[in-house]
N, C-alpha and C positions, 0 to 999 in steps of 0.2 A: 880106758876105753875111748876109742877117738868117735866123734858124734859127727853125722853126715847128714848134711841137709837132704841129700838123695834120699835117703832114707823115710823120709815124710811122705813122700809118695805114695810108698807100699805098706806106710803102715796104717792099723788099724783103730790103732789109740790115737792117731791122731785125728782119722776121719768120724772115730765116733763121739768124741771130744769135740767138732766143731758142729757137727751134727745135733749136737746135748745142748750147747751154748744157741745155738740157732731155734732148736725147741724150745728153747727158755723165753728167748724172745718174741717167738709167734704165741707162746702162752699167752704173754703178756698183752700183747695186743688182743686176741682174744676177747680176752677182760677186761680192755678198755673199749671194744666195739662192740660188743654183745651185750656187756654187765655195766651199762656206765653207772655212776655215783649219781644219786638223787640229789637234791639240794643245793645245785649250783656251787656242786666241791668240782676243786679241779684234778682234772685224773691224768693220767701219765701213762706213753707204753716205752717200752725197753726193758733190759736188763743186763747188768745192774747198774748202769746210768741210764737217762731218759731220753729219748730220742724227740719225742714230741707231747707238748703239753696242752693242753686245754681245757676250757669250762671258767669257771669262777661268775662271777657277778656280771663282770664286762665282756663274758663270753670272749675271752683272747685264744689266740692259737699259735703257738710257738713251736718252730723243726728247731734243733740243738745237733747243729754239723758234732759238733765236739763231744755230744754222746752218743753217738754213731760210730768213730774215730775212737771213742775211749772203748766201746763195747766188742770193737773188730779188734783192737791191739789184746783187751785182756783173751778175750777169744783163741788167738792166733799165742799168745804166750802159753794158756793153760795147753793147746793142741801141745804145740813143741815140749812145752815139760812132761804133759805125760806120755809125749813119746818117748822121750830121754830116760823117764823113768823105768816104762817095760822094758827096755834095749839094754839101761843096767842091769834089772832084774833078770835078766834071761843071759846075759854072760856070766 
């Protein structure tokens, strides 16, 4: 089976796969804006790397370009595989 980037377009594993990965991440945040940790722990939002962190003792606050980058690549991998996967499965 020859696999075509075209194909990403019109599919639907792919939109509901970045769709799923995008929920996961607004979860997260979510939980980190609404439900913060008592105790001067430090809390994290993203998924499944951390895009930004803060809290602790010195109250710091850190953006993490690189789990942003890591969380769009796995994102954009799992879309593509599981579109590759329906499109096997249906030939």
């Amino acid at each position: 089976m020859k696999f075509e980037l075209s194909r990403l377009r019109r599919s639907m594993a792919f939109r509901m796969t970045l769709l799923l990965c995008a929920a996961l991440n607004l979860g997260s945040w979510v939980r980190y804006r609404y439900f913060p940790p008592c105790c001067d722990q430090q809390s994290s939002f993203g998924f499944p790397f951390p895009v930004h962190i803060s809290g602790g003792i010195a109250a710091t606050s850190d953006y993490y370009l690189l789990g942003l980058l890591l969380d769009i690549t796995i994102a954009l991998t799992l879309a593509v595989l599981a579109t590759w996967i329906v499109e096997h499965w249906r030939s």
